[in-house]
C-alpha atoms as one frame of an Amber mdcrd trajectory, in Angstrom:
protein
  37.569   0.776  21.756  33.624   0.276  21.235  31.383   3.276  20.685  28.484
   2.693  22.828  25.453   5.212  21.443  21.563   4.897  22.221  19.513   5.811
  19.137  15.674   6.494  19.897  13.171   5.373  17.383  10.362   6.892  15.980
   7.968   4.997  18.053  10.326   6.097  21.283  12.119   2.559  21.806  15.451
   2.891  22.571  17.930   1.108  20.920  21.915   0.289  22.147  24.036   0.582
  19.510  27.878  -0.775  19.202  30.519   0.607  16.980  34.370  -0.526  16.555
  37.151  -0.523  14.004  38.693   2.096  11.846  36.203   5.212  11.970  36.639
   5.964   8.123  36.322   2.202   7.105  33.220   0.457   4.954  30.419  -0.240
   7.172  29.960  -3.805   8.237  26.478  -4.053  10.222  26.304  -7.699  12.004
  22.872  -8.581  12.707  22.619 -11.847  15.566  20.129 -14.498  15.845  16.982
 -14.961  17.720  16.920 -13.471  21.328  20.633 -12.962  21.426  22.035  -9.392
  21.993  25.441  -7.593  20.162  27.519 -10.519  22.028  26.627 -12.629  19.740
  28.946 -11.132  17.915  31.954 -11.037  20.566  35.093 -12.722  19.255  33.844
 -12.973  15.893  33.722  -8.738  14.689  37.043  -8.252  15.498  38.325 -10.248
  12.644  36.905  -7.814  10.403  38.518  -4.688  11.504  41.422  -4.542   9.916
  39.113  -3.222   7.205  35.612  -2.297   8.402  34.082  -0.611  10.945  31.709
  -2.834  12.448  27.926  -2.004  13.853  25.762  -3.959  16.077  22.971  -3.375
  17.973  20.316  -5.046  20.629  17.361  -5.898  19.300  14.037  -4.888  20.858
  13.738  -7.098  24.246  17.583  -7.440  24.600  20.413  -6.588  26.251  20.100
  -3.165  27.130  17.586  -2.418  24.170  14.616  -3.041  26.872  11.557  -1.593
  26.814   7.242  -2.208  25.755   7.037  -5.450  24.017   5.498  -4.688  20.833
   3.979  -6.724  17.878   7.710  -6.930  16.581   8.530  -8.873  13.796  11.412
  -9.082  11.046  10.060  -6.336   8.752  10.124  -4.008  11.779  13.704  -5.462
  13.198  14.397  -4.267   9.415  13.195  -0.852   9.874  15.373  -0.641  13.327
  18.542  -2.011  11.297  17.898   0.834   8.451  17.074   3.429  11.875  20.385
   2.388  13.137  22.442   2.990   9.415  21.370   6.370   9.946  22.076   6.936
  13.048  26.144   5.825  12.451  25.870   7.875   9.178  26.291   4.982   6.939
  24.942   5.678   3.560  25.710   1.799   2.784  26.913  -1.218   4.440  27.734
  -4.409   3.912  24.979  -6.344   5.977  25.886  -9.987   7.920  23.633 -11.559
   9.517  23.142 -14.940  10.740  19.945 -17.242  11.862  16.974 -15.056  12.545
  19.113 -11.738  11.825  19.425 -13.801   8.251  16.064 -13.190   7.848  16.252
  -9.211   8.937  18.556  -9.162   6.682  16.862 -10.546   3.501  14.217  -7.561
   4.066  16.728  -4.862   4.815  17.965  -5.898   1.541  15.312  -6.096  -0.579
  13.531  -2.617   0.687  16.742  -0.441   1.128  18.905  -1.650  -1.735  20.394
   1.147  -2.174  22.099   1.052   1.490  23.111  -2.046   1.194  26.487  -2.806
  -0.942  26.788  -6.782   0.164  24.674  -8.817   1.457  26.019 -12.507   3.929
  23.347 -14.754   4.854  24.332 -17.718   7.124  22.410 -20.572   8.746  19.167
 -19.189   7.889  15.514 -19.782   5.851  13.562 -18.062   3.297  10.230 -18.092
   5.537   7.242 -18.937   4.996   5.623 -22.545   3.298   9.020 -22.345   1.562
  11.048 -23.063   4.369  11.845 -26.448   5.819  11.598 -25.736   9.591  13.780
 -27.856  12.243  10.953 -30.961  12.882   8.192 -31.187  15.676  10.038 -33.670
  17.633  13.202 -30.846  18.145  10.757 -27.959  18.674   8.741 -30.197  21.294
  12.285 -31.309  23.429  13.718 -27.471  23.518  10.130 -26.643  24.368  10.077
 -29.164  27.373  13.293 -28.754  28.855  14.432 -27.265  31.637  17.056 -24.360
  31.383  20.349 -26.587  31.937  19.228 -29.149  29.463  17.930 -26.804  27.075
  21.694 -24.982  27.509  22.894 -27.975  26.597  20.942 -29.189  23.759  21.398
 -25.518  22.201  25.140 -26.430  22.634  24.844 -29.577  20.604  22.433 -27.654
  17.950  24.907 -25.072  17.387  28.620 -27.119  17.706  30.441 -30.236  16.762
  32.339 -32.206  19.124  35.671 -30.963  17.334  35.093 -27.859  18.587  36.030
 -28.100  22.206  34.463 -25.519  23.453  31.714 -25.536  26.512  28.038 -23.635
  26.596  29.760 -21.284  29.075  32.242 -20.034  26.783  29.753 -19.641  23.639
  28.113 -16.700  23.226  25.671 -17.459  20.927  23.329 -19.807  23.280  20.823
 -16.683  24.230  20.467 -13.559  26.282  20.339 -15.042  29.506  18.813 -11.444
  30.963  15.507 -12.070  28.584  12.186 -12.456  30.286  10.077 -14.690  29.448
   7.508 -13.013  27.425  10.833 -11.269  25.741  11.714 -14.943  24.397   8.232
 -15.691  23.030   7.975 -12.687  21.646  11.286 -13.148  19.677  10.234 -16.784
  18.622   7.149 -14.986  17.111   9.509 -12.958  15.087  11.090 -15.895  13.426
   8.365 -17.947  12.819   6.124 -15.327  10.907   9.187 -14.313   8.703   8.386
 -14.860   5.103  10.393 -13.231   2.937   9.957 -15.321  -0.434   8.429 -12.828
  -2.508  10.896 -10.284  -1.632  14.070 -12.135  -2.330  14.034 -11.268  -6.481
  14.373  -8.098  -5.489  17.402  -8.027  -3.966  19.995  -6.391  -6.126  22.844
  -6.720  -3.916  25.564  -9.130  -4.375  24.826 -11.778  -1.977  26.604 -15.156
  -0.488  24.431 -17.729   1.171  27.026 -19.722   3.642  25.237 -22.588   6.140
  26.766 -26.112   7.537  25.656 -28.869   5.969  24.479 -30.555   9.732  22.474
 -27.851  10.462  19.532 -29.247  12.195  17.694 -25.604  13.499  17.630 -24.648
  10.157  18.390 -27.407   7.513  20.591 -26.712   4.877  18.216 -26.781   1.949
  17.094 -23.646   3.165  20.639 -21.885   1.851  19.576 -23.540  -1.299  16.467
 -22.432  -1.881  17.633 -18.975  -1.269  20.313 -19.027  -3.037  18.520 -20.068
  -5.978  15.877 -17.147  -5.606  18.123 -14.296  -5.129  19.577 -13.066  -8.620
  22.942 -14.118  -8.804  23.348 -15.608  -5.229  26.806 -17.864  -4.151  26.030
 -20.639  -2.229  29.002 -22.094   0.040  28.618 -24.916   2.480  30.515 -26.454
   5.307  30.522 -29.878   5.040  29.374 -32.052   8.889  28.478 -28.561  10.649
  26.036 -26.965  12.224  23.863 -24.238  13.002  26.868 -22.289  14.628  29.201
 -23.282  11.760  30.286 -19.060  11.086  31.767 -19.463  14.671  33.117 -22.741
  14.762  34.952 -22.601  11.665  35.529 -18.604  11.973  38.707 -18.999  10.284
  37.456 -20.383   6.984  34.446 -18.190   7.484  35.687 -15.163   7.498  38.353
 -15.731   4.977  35.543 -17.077   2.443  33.719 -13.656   3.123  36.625 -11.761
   2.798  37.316 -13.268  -0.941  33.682 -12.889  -2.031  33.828  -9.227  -0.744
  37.222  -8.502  -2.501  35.856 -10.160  -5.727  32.636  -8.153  -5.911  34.586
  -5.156  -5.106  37.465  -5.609  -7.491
């Protein structure tokens, strides 16, 4: 059964926090992409809980994490992540996160390596003039359309056509409860991330995973993180996309398993 805490920050935001699976297992923290809440997550943690206990929480301006809009970006959604280690009492966790909480992750990592024992970066970019960015024309067509197209081209972005699925039963399309100045504030967040400097200085043992299709964020992004982290893995999913880690949970989570038990061994 989920363990539904609040944990109040310094600055007084407060901040819902999830925990499930075995009370005395590793720490797994799961960090979701832009303006997407802990559901992200849903149908996707529990595959890990035969081992770890998994933590999640809202970030700033979602789900019920709701509160000032501030000048928020990933080095602060960083400082919230470490806020919310202590608060479970994890001394160290393995840290997943995917698309924008990729990039929370990458400076998690480099300024707390201590607490973190793993690190799993999927679909996600370095930052910065290093980064190659989805293109003008895709920014400019989610930027004009209306909320039912956008839905739908977010479905597209994210899934093949193998998957079967519909937007409805995703639940990594957006918080639907966000405001609007919520939303802009969170797209702020991901495009000032630049973590390049910082990524030789993580010392945890890390795994880049990304589909090869993956128009949000291309895939040479995995590479060129891969290749700046010390001793990186880089595995790709051939003809997917940006919500490849979902699609192809299965092989996912199996391939993180193995890198976990290897590192660990």
């Amino acid at each position: 059964m989920t363990l539904n805490t609040t944990l109040t920050t310094l600055d007084g935001f407060a901040l819902a926090v999830q925990q499930d699976g075995p009370d005395d297992g590793p720490t797994l923290l799961l960090l979701p992409g832009q303006a997407n809440s802990h559901r992200w997550w849903n149908g996707l943690r529990e595959r890990f809980h035969d081992r770890f206990r998994t933590v999640t929480f809202d970030y700033r301006g979602t789900g019920e994490s709701r509160g000032e809009i501030g000048p928020w970006t990933t080095r602060s959604f960083a400082d919230d992540a470490r806020a919310v280690l202590d608060h479970v009492g994890a001394d160290q966790a393995v840290v997943y996160g995917t698309s924008m909480g990729g990039r929370i992750a990458q400076f998690l990592a480099a300024r707390e390596p201590a607490r973190v024992s793993a690190l799993l970066l999927a679909c996600t970019t370095p930052g910065g003039e290093h980064a190659v960015e989805r293109s003008n024309e895709l920014r400019a067509r989610l930027g004009r359309a209306d909320a039912a197209t956008r839905l739908q081209m977010l479905f597209e972005l994210f899934y093949t056509p193998a998957w079967g699925g519909t937007p409805e039963s995703s639940t990594l399309l957006g918080d639907a409860s966000m405001t609007g100045p919520e939303r802009a504030a969170h797209l702020k967040v991901s495009d000032l991330h630049d973590a390049w400097e910082v990524l030789p200085e993580i010392t945890a043992p890390t795994l880049v995973l990304h589909g090869t299709d993956d128009e949000m964020a291309p895939v040479v992004n995995a590479e060129r993180i891969a290749g700046r982290i010390p001793g990186a893995q880089l595995r790709l999913w051939a003809g997917t996309r940006h919500g490849f880690f979902s699609e192809r949970a299965d092989e996912v989570t199996a391939e993180i398993l193995r890198f976990l038990d290897a590192e660990h061994s």
